[in-house]
Phi, psi and omega in degrees: 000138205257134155281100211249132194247134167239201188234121179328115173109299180315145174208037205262257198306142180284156150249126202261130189197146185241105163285151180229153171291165219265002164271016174080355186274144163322122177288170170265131174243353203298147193048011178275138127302115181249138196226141177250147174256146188193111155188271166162134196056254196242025176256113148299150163239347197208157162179121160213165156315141132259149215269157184267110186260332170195176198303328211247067175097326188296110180249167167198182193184120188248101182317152185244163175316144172080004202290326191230037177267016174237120193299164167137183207249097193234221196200079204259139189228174179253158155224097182274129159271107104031104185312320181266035163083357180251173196237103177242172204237122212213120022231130211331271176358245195229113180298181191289143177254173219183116194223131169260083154320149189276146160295125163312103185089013138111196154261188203260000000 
């Protein structure tokens, strides 16, 4: 599994994900709620909406201030609601890692 790392402090780039069903195809997402997740075991650190970039799975989720001041090694999932209330959770496998390198001099 590839790990995607930023710098303590950034809030430039999204992170991106084509959710799929456990046969690999892109879900229909269309009328769903996305909630994107980041925290590590049983912590959260982020739980916000994420944005639909298109009907067949395609999500992103653009950090907000303080959202990434805390360095370390963490874990990011999708949590999709469904318009009829049901809930899956992506991606089925192993969520995403995910590493906030420390900023040189601390932040700013």
């Amino acid at each position: 599994m590839t790990e995607l790392t930023i710098i303590q402090g950034d809030t430039c780039h999204a992170i991106r994900a084509v959710l799929k069903n456990v046969d690999g195809v892109p879900i229909d997402i269309k009328g769903a709620t996305v909630r994107f997740l980041m925290g590590v075991r049983d912590k959260i650190y982020v739980e916000n909406v994420a944005q639909q970039t298109g009907a067949t799975g395609e999500v992103s989720y653009v950090f907000n201030s303080g959202e990434t001041d805390v360095p370390g090694k963490f874990f990011i999932q999708f949590v999709v609601t469904y318009a009829d209330g049901r809930v899956e959770t992506f991606p089925h496998k192993d969520a995403i890692a995910f590493k906030i390198n420390h900023r040189l001099g601390g932040l700013h």
